[in-house]
VEXGU-472488 format. One record per residue: residue in one letter; x, y, z of N, C-alpha, C in turn. Coordinates in nm, 4 decimals, always signed. Layout:
<sites>
A,X,Y,Z,X,Y,Z,X,Y,Z
...
</sites>
This chain:
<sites>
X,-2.2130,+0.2056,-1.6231,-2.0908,+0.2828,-1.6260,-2.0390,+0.2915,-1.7686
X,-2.0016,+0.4206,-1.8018,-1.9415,+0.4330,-1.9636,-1.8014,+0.3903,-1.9221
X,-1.7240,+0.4221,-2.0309,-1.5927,+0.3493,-2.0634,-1.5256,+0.4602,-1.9555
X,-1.5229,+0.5921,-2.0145,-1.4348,+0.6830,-1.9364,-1.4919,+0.6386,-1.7875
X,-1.6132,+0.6379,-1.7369,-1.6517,+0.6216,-1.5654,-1.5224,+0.4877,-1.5687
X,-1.5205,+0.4311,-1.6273,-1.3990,+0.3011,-1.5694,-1.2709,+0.3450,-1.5275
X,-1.2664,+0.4134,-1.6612,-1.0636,+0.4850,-1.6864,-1.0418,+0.5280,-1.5517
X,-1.1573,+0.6522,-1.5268,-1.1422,+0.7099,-1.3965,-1.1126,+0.6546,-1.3246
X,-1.2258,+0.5795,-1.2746,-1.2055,+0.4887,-1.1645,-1.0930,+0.3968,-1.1467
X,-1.0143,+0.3397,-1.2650,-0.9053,+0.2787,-1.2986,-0.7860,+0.3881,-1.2319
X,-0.7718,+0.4898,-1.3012,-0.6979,+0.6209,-1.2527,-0.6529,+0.6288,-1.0835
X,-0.8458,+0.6508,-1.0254,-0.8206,+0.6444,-0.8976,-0.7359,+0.5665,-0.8300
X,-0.7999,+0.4490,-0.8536,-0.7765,+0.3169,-0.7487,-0.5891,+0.2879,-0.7530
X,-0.5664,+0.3287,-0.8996,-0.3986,+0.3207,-0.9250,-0.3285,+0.4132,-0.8537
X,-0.3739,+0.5577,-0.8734,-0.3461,+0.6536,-0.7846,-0.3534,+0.6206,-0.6056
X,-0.4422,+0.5750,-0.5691,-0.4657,+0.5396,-0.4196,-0.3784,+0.3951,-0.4133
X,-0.2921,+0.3428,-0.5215,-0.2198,+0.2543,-0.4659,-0.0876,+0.2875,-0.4870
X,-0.0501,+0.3738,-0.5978,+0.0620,+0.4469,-0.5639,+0.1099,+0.5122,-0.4866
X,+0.0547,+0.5969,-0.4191,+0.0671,+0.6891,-0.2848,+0.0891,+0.6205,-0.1715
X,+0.0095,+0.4767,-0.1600,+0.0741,+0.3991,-0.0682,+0.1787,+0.3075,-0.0624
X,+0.2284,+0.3078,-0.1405,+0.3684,+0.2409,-0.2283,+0.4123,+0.3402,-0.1804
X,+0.4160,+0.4496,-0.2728,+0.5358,+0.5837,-0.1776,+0.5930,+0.5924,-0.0725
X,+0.4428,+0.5860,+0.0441,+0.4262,+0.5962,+0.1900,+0.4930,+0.4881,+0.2534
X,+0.4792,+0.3667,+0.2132,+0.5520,+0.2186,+0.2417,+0.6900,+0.2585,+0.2259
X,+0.6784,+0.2870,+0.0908,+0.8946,+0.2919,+0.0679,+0.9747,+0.4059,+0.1571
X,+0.8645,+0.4975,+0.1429,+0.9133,+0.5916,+0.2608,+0.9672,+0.5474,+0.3966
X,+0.8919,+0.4715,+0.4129,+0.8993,+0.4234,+0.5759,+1.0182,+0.3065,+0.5767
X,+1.0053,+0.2443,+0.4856,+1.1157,+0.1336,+0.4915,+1.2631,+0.2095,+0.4622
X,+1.2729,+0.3057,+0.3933,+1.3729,+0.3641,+0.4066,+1.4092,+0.4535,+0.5196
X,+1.2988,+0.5241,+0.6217,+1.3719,+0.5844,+0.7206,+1.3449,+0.4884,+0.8312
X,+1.2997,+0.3572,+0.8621,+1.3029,+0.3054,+0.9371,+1.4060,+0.1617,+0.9007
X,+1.4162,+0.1969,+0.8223,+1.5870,+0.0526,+0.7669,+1.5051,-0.0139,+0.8173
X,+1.4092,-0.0916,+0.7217,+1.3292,-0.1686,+0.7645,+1.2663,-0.2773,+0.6100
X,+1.3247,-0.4397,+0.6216,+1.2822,-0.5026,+0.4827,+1.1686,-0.4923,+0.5127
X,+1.1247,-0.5474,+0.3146,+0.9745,-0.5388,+0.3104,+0.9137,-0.6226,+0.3664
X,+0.9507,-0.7380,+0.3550,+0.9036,-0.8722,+0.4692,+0.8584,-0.8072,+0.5400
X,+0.9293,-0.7896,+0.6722,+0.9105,-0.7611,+0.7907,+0.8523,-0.6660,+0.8360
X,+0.8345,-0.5273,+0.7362,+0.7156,-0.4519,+0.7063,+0.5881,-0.5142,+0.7034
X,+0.5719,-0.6204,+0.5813,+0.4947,-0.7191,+0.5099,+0.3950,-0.7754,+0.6538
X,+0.4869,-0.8264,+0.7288,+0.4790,-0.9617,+0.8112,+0.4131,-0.8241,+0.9423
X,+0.4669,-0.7361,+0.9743,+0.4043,-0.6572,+1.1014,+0.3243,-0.6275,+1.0271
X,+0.2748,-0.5507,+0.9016,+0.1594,-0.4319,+0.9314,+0.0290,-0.5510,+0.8185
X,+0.0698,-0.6074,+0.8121,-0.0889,-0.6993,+0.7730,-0.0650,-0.8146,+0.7787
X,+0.0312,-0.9129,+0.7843,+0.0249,-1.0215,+0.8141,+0.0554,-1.1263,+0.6890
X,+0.1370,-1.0355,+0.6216,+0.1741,-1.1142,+0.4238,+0.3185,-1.0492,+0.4274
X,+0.4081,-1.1352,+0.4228,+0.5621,-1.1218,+0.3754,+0.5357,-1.0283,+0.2610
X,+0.4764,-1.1128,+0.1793,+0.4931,-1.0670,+0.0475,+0.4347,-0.9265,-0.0265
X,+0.3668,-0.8693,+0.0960,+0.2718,-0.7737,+0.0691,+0.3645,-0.6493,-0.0026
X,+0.4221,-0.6407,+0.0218,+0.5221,-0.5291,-0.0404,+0.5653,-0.5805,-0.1933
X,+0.6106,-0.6409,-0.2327,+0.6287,-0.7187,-0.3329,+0.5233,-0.7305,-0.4351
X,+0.4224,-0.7940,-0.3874,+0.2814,-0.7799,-0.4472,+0.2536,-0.7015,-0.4884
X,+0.2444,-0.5942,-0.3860,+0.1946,-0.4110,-0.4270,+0.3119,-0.3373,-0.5457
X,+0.4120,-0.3617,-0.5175,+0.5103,-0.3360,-0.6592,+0.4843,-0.3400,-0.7671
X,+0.4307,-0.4895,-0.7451,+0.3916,-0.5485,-0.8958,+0.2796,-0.5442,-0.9444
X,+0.2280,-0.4018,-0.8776,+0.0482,-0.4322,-0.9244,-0.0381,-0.4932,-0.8111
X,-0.0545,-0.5591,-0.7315,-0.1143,-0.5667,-0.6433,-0.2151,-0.4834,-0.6352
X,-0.3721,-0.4687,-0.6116,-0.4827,-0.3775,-0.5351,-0.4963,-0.4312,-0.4318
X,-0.4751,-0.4039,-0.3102,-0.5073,-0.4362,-0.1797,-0.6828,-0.3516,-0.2031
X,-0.7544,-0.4798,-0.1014,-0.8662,-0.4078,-0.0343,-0.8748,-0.2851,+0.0695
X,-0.9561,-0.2074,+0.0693,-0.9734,-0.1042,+0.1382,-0.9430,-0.1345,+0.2633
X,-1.0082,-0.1878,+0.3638,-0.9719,-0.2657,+0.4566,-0.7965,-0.3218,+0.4863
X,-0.7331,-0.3738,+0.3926,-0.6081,-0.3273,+0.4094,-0.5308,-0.2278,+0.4107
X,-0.5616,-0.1607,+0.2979,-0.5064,-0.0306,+0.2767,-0.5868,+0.0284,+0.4266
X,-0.6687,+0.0202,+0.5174,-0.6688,+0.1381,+0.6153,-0.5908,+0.0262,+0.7660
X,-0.5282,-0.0566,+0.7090,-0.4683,-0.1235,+0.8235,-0.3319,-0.0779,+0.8531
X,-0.2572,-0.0909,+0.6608,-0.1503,-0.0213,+0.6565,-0.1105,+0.1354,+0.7041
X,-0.2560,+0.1879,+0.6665,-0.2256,+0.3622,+0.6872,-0.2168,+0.3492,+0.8517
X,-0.3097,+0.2829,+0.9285,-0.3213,+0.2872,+1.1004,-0.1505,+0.2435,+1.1221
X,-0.1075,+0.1510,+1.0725,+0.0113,+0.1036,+1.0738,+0.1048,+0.2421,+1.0677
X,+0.1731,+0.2712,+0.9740,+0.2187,+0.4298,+0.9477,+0.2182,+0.4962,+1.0553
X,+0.0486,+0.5693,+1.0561,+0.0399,+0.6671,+1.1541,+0.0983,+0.5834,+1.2672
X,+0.0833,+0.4749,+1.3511,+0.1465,+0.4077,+1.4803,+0.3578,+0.4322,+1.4400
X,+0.3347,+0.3768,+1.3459,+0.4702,+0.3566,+1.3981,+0.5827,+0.5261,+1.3792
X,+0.5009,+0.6306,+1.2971,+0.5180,+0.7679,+1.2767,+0.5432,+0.8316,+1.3957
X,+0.4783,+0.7463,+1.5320,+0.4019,+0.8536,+1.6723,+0.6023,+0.8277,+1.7347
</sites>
């Protein structure tokens, strides 16, 4: 991999964790809902919200637990 194949990929993965930051804050705001307890239902980490703020990369596998999460609680 050259330097730019990294950036990109750096790009992506930041991008695919911002959007779910969005999607999270979204939800905690129309569901008046702390991050904990977000945290604590949709994967099983208080802190998961917090984490992800600060930089956090969740694994893929999380990130498609959270999105199933969303879409459920969206219906």
């Amino acid at each position: 991999m050259g330097v730019n194949t990294i950036g990109a990929e750096s790009r992506i993965i930041g991008d695919r964790n911002l959007k779910l930051l969005r999607d999270i804050e979204r939800h905690l705001r129309h569901h008046s809902t702390k991050p904990t307890r977000f945290g604590r239902d949709a994967v099983s980490d208080p802190r998961f919200v917090f984490d992800l703020r600060n930089g956090r990369e969740p694994r893929t596998a999380t990130i498609e637990r959270v999105r199933a999460f969303l879409e459920e609680a969206a219906q």
